[in-house]
N, C-alpha and C positions, 0 to 999 in steps of 0.2 A: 504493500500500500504506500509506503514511503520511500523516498529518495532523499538519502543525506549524502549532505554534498560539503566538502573544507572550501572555505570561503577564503579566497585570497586577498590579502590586505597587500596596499601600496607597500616598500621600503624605499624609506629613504633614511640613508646612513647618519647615524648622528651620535654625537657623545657630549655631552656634559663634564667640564671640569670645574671643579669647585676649590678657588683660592684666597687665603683671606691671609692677612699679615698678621704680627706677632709684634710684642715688645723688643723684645731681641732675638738671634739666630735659635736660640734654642729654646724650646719650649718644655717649660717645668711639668710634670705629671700633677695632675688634680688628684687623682686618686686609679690607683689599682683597676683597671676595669678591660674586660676580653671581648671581639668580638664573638667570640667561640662559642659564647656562651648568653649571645645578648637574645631576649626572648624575642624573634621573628615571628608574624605568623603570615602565609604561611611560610616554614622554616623552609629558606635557601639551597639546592641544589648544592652547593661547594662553600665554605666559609674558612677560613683562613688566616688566626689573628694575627699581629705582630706588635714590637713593641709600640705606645704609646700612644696620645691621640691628638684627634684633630680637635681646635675648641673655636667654636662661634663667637666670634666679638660684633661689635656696632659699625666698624668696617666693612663691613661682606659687600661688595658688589657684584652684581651677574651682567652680565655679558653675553649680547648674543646676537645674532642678526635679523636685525628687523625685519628684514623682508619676507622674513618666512614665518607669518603670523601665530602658526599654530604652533611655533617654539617660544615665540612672545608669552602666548598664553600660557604654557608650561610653567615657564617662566615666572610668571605672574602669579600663576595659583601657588606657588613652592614661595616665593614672597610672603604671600600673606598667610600662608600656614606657618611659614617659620615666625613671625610676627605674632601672631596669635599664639603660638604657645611658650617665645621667647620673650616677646617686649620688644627684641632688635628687629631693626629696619632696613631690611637690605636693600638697596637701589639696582635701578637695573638702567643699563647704559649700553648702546651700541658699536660693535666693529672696534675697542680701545682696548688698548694693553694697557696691564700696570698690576699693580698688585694689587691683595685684597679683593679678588673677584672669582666668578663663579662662569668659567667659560663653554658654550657650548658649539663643540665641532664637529665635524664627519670624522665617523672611526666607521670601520667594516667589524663586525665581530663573527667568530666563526661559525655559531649557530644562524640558520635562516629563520627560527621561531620570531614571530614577529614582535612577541612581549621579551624576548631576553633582554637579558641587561646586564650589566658589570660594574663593580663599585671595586676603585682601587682608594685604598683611603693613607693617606701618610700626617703627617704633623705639620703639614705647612697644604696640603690641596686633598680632594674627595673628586675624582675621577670617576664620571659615572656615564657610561658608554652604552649605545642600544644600536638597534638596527632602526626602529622605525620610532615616531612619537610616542606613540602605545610604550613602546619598549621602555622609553626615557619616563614616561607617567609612572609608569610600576617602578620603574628603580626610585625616583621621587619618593614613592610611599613608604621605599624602604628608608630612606636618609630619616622622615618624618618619623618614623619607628624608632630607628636609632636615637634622634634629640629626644624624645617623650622617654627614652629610659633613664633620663636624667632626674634621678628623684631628687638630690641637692642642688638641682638649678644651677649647675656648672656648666652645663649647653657643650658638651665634650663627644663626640662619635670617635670609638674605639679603631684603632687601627689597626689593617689589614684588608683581607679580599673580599668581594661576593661574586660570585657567578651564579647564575641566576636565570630559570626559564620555566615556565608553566609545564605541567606535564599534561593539564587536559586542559582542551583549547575552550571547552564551554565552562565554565564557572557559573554556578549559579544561586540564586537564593529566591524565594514567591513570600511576597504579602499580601495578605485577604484584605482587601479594602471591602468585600462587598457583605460580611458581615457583623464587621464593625469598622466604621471609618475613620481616612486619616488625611488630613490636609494635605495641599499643596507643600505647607515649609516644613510638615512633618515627614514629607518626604523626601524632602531636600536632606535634608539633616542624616536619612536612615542611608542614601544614597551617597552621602560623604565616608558614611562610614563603612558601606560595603567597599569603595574606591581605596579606603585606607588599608584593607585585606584584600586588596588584592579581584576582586570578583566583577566578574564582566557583562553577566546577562541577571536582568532583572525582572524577574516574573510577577506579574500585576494581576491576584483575582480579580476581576471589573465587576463580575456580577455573578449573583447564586439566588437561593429562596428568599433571603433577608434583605437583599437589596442590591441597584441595578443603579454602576457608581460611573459612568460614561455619558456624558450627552451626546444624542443620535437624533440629528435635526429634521430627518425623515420620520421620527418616530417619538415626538416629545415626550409623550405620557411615561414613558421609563424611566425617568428622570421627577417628572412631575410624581407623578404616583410610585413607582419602581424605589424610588431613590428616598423615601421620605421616611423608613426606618432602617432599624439595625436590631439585633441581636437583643433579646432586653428593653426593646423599644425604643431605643435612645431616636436624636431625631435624623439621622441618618448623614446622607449628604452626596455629594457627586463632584466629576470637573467637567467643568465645562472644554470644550474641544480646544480653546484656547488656554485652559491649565493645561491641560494634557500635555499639548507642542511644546509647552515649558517644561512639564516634567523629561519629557523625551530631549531637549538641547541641554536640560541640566545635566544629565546624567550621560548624554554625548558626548560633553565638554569635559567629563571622566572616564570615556573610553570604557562606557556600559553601553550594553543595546537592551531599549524595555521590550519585555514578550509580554502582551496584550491577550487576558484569557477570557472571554463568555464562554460561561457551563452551559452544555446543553448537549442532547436533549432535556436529559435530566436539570434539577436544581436551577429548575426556568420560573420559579414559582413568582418572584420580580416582575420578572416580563408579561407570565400570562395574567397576572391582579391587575398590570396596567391596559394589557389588550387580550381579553377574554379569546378573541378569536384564535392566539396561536394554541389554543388547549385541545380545543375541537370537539368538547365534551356541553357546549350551552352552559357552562358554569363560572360566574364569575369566582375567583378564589378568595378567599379574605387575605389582605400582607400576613406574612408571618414574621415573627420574629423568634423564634423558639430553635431549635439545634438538630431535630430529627431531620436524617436524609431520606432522599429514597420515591417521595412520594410525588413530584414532581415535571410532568411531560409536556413538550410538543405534542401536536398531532403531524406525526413524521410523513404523512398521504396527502398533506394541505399546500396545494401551491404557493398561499398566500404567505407559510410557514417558510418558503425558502425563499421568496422576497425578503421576508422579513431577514432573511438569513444573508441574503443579497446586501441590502441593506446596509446593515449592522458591518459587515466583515468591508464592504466599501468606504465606507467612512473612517473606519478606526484604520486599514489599512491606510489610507492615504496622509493620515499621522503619524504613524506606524513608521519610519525609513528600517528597522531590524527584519530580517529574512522571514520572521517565524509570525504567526498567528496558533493560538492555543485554543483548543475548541471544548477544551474540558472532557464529556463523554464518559464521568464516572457516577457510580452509581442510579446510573438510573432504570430501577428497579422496575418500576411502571409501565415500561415502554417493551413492546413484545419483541424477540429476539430480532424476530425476521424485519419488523417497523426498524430498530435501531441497526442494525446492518447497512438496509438502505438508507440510511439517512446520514450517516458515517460517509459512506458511497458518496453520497450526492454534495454532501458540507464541503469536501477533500474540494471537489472539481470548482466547487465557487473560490474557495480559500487560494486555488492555484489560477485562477483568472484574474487574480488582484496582483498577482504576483510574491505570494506567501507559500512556506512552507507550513504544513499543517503539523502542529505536535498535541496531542489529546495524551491522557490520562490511559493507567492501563488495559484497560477496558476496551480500546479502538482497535489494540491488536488483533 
């Protein structure tokens, strides 16, 4: 039924050197510390301490060429993370040599993994080398790993190597917005912190029984009605198509792809309270808010049933820029073998006319 396909990302060569001046030629040890043993997660491929370390002062400046915006940004966010948990302020200045700064250049490394990365770290520079921007973002999170193990606020990263590459190219983590809901800046916030481990694909539940958390312009009532509780009754909530596109460049701008999920057939119970007809049973349902699965259907034989499906999968696609559309397909107990097969069938060929890879629950197998 599926075709998985490795999705090939641009390279382009690039390394990062991080240099920052000192009092004088030699730098005093702040205290005993290995990188051998500094808690990464996830823990690095090769690590390799050596004597002594590097230590952040109010100097730093980064370096780097403007014209290649998307290392600007790089750039920019490893500023203001180091700032926020430092107090110093590191400047960033273009194409100038001198000391005290944080340079980044083309280096080739010998892996083709598009996230590797390399941190050579000494007592005077933090050499941190990738193949593509991706590459250089995840070595970033590690340096940011490294200054946070500083529990006496001596701002020092231990000296020595990383080598550094993903062993699974998908990374993943899902949050249920559609059972109980979560903002715009609460997602911002959750999505800094998956970017800070590392994790690249971000699974969005949109909607289930308890609520239907997407505005669908073709289809208001899911949102009007669909979206107006949660779990426990709270008062629910949704984003509109324009939070969405933010959630999705926020989470770009950290080299995550969102995967976009309505459940269905099953745990459609949102969608049919708001439009009776996709049930096909003349009933309208009452919202739920309560935790039982199961009980939940399409009427999978309903042409209108795969507009609506039409629909739905066109719009969120066309916010959507990641490969994948999630179509849910678990638990739905309701719906008769031979109804939910075809309807499997049919979802796949809409989801691939958007230009989506289709990923369901296990149940679709």
């Amino acid at each position: 039924m599926f075709q998985y396909r490795v999705i090939h990302r641009f390279c382009l060569f690039l390394s990062v050197v991080l240099i920052i001046s000192c009092s004088s030629s030699n730098v005093t040890s702040v205290k005993n510390i290995d990188l051998n043993s500094s808690p990464l997660i996830p823990k690095p491929l090769h690590v390799t301490s050596a004597s002594g370390e590097f230590q952040l002062n109010n100097k730093l400046v980064i370096q780097l060429d403007d014209s290649q915006s998307e290392l600007r940004s790089i750039g920019e966010y490893l500023v203001n993370k180091i700032n926020d948990r430092t107090g110093l302020v590191p400047s960033i200045k273009s194409n100038e040599i001198g000391p005290s700064s944080i340079y980044f250049i083309l280096k080739i490394l010998d892996s083709d993994n598009p996230e590797a990365y390399e941190l050579d770290i000494t007592q005077n520079a933090v050499y941190l080398s990738a193949n593509t921007f991706e590459g250089a973002f995840r070595g970033a999170q590690t340096i940011l790993q490294l200054i946070d193990n500083n529990e006496d606020r001596q701002w020092v990263i231990p000296a020595g190597q990383i080598i550094d590459e993903p062993q699974f190219s998908y990374r993943g983590t899902m949050l249920d917005v559609s059972r109980h809901f979560f903002g715009v800046d609460y997602l911002k916030k959750y999505i800094d912190i998956l970017a800070y481990y590392k994790i690249n694909h971000f699974h969005l539940h949109l909607s289930d029984d308890q609520g239907w958390r997407i505005e669908i312009k073709s289809w208001p009532l899911l949102t009007e009605i669909g979206g107006s509780t949660e779990v426990g009754g709270g008062p629910g909530g949704f984003y509109t198509q324009e939070e969405f596109r933010e959630i999705v460049e926020f989470a770009a701008d950290r080299y995550i792809t969102i995967v976009p999920e309505i459940d269905m057939p099953g745990h459609s119970n949102a969608a049919t309270a708001s439009y009776p007809i996709l049930n096909g049973n003349g009933i309208t349902p009452e919202l739920y808010t309560g935790k039982k699965v199961g009980f939940s259907t399409f009427d999978t034989r309903s042409d209108t049933v795969y507009q609506f499906v039409d629909d739905v999968i066109r719009e969120i696609s066309a916010i959507s820029p990641g490969p994948y559309f999630h179509i849910g397909g678990d638990e739905s107990h309701v719906t008769e073998d031979e109804d939910y097969v075809y309807f499997i069938n049919r979802v796949e060929k809409i989801v691939q006319k958007y230009g989506k890879q289709m990923i369901g629950w296990t149940e679709v197998a």
